[in-house]
GUMARKOL-645259 format. One record per residue (C-alpha): x, y, z; residue in three letters. Coordinates in steps of 0.05 Angstrom, whole numbers, plus 32768, in hexadecimal, padded with zeros to 4 digits. Example, Ala and Ser with C-alpha at 12.3 -4.5 7.8 and 13.67 -1.06 7.14 Angstrom:
REM residues 2
80F67FA6809CALA
81117FEB808FSER
***
This chain:
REM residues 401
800080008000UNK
8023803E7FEAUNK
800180897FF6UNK
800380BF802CUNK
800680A1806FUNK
7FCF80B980A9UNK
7FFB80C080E9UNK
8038809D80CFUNK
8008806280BAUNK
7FED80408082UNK
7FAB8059806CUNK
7F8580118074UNK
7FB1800980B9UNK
7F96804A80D3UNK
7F4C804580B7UNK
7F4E7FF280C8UNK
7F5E80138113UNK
7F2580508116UNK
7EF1801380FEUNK
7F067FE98145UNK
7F0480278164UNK
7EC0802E8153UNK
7EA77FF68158UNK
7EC47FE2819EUNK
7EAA801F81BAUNK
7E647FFE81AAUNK
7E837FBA81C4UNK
7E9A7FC981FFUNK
7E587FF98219UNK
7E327FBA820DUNK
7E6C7F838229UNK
7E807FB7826BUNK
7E297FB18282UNK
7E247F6A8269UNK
7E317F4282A3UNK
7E087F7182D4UNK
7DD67F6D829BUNK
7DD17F1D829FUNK
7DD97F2382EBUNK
7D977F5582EFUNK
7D707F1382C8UNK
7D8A7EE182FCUNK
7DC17EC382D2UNK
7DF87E9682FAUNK
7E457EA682F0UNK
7E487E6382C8UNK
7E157E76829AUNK
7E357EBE8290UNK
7E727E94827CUNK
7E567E68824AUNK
7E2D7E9D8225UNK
7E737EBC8214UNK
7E907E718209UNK
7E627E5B81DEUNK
7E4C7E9881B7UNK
7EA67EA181A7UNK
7EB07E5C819AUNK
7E7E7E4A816BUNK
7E887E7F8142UNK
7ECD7E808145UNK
7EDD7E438101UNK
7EBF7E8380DEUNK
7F017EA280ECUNK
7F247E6680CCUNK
7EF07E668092UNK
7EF67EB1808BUNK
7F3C7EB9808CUNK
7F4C7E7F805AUNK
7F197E9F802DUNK
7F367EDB8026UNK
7F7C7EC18014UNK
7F567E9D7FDAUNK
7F367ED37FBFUNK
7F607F0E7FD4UNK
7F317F3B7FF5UNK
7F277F4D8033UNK
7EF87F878036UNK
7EBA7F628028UNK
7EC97F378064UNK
7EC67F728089UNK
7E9A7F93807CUNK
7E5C7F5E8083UNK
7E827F4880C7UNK
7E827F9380E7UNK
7E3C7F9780C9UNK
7E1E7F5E80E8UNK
7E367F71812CUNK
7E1C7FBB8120UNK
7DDC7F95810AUNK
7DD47F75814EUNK
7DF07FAB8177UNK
7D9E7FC88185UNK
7D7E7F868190UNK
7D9D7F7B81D5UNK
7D757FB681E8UNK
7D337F8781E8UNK
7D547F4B8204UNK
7D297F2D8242UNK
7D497EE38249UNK
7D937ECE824FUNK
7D927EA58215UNK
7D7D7EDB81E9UNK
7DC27EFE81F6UNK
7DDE7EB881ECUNK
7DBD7EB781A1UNK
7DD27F048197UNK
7E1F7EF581AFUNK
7E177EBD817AUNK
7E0B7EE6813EUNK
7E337F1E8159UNK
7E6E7EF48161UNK
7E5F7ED2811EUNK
7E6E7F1380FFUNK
7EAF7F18812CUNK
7EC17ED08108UNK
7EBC7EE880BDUNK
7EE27F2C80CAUNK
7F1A7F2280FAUNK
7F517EFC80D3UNK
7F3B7F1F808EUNK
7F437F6280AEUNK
7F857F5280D2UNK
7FA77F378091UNK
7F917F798078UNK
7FB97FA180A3UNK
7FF37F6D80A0UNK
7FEF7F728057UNK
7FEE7FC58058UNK
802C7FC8807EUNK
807D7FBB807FUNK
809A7F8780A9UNK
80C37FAE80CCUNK
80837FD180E5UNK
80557F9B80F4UNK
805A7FA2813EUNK
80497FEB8137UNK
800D7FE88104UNK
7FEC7FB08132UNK
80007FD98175UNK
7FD680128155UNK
7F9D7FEA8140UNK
7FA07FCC818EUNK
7FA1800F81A7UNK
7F668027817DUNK
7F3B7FE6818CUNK
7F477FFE81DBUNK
7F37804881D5UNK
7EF0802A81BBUNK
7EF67FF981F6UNK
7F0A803B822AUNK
7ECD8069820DUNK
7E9C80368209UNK
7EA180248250UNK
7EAC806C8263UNK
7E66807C8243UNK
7E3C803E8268UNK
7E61805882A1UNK
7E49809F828FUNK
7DFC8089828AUNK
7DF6805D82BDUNK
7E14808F82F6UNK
7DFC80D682DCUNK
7DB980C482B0UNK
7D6C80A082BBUNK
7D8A8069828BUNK
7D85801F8281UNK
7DAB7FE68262UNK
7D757FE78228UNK
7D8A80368214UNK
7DD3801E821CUNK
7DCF7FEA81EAUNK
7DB0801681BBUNK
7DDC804F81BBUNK
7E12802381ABUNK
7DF680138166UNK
7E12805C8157UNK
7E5F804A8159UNK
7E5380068134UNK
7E3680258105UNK
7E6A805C80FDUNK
7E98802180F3UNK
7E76800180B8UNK
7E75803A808DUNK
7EC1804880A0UNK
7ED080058080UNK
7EA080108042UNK
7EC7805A802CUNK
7F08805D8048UNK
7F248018804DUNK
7F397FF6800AUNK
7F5C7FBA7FF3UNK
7FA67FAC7FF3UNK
7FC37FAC7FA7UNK
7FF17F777FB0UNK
7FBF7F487FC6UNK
7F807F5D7F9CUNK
7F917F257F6AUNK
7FAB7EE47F74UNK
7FB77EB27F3CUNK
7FA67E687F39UNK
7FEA7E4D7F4CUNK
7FDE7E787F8EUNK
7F9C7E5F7F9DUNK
7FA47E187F97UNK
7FDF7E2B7FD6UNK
7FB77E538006UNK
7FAD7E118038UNK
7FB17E10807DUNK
7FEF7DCC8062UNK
80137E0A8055UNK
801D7E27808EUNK
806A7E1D80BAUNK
80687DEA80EAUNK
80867E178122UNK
80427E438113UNK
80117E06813AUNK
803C7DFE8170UNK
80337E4D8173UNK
7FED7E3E816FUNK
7FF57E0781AAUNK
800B7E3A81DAUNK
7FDA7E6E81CCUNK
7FA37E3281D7UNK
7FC17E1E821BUNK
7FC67E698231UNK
7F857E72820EUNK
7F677E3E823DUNK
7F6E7E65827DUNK
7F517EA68267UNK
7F0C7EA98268UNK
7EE77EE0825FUNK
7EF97F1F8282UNK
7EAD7F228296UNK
7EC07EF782D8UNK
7EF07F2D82EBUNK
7EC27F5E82E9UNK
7E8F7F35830DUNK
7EBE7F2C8343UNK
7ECC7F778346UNK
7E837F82834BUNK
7E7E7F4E838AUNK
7EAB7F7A83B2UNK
7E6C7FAD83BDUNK
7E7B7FE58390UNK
7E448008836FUNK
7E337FE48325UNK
7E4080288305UNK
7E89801D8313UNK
7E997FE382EFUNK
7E947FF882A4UNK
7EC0802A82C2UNK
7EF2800882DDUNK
7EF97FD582A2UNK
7F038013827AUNK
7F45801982A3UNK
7F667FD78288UNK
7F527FE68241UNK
7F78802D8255UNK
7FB580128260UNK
7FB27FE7822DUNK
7FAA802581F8UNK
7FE6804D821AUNK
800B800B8219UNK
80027FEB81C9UNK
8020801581A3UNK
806B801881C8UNK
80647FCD81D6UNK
80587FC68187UNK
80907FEC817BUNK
80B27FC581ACUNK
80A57F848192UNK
80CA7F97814DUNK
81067FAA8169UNK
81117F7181A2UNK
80DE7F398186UNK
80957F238194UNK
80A87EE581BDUNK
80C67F0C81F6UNK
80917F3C8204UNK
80507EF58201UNK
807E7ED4822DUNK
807E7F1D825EUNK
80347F228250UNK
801D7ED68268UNK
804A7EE582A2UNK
80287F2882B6UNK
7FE57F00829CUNK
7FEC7ECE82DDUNK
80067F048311UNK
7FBF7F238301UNK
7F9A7EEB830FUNK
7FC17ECE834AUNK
7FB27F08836CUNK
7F657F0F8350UNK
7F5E7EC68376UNK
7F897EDF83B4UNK
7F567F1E83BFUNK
7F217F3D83C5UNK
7F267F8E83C7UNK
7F0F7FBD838DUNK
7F517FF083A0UNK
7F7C7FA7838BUNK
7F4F7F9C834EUNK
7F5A7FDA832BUNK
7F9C7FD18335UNK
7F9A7F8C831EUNK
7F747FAA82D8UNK
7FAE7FD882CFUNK
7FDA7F9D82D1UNK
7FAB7F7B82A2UNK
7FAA7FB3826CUNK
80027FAD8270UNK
7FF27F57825CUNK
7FB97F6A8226UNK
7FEB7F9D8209UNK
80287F688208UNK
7FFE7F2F81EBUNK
7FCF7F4281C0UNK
7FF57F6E8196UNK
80367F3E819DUNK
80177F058188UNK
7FEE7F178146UNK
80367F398135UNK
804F7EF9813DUNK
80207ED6810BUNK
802F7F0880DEUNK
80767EF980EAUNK
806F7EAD80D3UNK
803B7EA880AAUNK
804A7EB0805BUNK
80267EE8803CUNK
7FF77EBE8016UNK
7FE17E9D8055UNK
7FD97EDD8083UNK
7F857ED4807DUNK
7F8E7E838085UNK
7FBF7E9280C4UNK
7F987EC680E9UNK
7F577EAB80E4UNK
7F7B7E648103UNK
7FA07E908135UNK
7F4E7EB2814BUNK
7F327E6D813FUNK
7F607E54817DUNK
7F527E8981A8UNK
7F007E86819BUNK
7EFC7E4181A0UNK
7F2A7E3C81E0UNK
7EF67E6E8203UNK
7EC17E38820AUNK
7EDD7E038237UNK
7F027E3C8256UNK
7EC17E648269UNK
7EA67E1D827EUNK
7EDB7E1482A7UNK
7EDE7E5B82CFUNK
7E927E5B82D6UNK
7E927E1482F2UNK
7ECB7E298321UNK
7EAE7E668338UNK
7E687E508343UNK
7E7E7E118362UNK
7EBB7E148382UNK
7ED07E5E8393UNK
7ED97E9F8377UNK
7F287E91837AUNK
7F2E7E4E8353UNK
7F227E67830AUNK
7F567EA08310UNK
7F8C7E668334UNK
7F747E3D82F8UNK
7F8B7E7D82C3UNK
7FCD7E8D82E7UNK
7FE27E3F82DCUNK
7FD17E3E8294UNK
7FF17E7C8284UNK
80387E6382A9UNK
80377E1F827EUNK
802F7E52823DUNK
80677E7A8254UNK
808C7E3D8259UNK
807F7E28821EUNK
80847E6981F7UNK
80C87E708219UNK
80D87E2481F1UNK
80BD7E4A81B0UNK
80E87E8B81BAUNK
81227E5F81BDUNK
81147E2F8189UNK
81097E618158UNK
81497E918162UNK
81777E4A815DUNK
81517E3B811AUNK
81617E848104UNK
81A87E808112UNK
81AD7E3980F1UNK
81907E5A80B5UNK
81C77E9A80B9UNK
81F87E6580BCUNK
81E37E42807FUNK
81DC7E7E805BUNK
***
């Protein structure tokens, strides 16, 4: 992609990053209320779990689907634009929700639309950028998704304490935003030249046979660390038990999506300069101090501490790690990879929702954050095995060469 840069980025990095911005602002005002939501209808912490579980998992082979697709065809936009528009199509209907299960069948087709644009759309912005600034582009794009996911949260926060409002109204003023983010997709976001045609030779490659070896034990990791974090909807629940008034919580779950914006960016950077494996391998670490201690206690001063901490692990992680598939994944294969690499995190969320509900319901409020901290220390492990693995094969190949 060659042009004027916005900021210092790509045009489809910067636009790709104002879409997420907009349309996790409308997220996260519906995901920050959520669990109080489901707790006002009588809804049990399992159950809370396993509407997340099920509605990520099941819709998460669309990611797979999605992002081999668009290698085949080589586009990307499309994907993304029926994706972002099905979740802006669902966005209102929560408003006249009266059962549990009904936000079970919304989170369904919400995440369904999350399954056919996440891989498509990060391919795009691997495939609109230079290596040597691949950490940076997807640092920005993390730090835009989490300004949605601070302002969203800041506004429930804002209606709930200062306004005669309830979750309905919430729900559907957050339409607005997702629909902001549809139309930033449809007439400023276009299609990388390089990859707008492919030839037959090409096609008959793009199969997930392709991909390195080294790339699924990648994958392995991610599922075991995967495994242990649940949804973040138990840690707000928790927060919530310690007596403070409900309009606080959006609030303070704004805070870790905070730090997590300040944080992407230089950690992006970062990761260019020093390598992605380093800074997962710091990130499961801080991952498991965070939940140690969210077993160990029970005080709200502790847990907004504790959600600064976790914005520091979202910002190492997340932005590390799709980096890193970036980093070994071919460039015909960058749709197939990502939408593997979401694939394993969606469908990971389901037995690991099961199994932090189940703990917390039936054995303590302590067990399924014990149960996170372990997981993430056997990925570290194991990660630490990858990091090393992977510079020896790199200075075999030096040799050779």
């Amino acid at each position: 992609m060659k042009g004027k840069k916005i900021l210092g980025l790509e045009k489809n990095v910067f636009f790709t990053g104002l879409t997420s911005f907009f349309t996790d602002t409308s997220a996260k005002m519906i995901y920050s209320v959520m669990p109080l939501f489901l707790l006002s209808m009588g809804s049990s912490k399992t159950t809370i779990s396993l509407i997340e579980g099920i509605a990520e998992s099941t819709a998460s082979l669309l990611k797979a689907i999605s992002g081999l697709w668009s290698d085949k065809i080589g586009k990307k936009k499309p994907f993304m634009i029926i994706g972002y528009g099905l979740s802006a199509l669902v966005t209102p209907i929560y408003a006249f929700v009266k059962f549990p299960v009904q936000v079970l069948y919304l989170r369904f087709s919400e995440r369904i639309g999350k399954g056919i644009r996440t891989a498509p759309r990060d391919s795009l912005v691997s495939a609109s950028t230079k290596k040597n600034e691949m950490g940076k582009s997807f640092g920005f794009h993390k730090a835009m998704d989490n300004s949605g996911a601070i302002l969203g949260p800041l506004i429930a926060f804002l209606l709930l304490k200062y306004l005669p409002i309830n979750y309905s109204n919430i729900f559907l003023l957050a339409t607005i935003p997702a629909i902001i983010g549809v139309l930033t997709i449809i007439f400023f976001i276009k299609e990388p030249k390089k990859e707008q045609v492919i030839d037959n030779k090409k096609k008959s490659e793009v199969s997930i046979k392709n991909l390195p070896k080294r790339f699924y034990f990648f994958l392995l990791i991610v599922f075991i660390f995967s495994l242990g974090n649940s949804t973040d909807t138990l840690m707000l629940i928790k927060t919530y038990e310690t007596g403070i008034d409900k309009a606080y919580v959006p609030f303070i779950y704004m805070i870790f999506n905070s730090v997590s914006v300040f944080l992407a960016i230089p950690i992006g950077k970062l990761s260019d300069r020093i390598g992605r494996g380093k800074l997962i391998i710091a990130g499961f670490i801080v991952y498991a101090i965070v939940y140690i201690c969210f077993g160990a206690f029970n005080n709200v001063r502790i847990f907004v501490f504790l959600f600064i901490l976790y914005g520091l692990y979202s910002a190492l992680v997340d932005t590390s790690q799709k980096a890193m598939v970036s980093d070994i994944v071919s460039k015909d294969l960058k749709g197939t990879g990502f939408g593997l690499y979401h694939a394993i995190l969606g469908i990971a969320l389901l037995p690991a929702s099961l199994i932090a509900g189940k703990l917390y319901d039936n054995v303590n409020s302590q067990a399924p954050f014990y149960f996170g901290a372990i997981m993430a220390l056997i990925a570290a492990l194991l990660m630490i095995s990858f990091t090393i693995v992977s510079k020896n094969r790199a200075k075999n190949r030096a040799e050779l060469l």
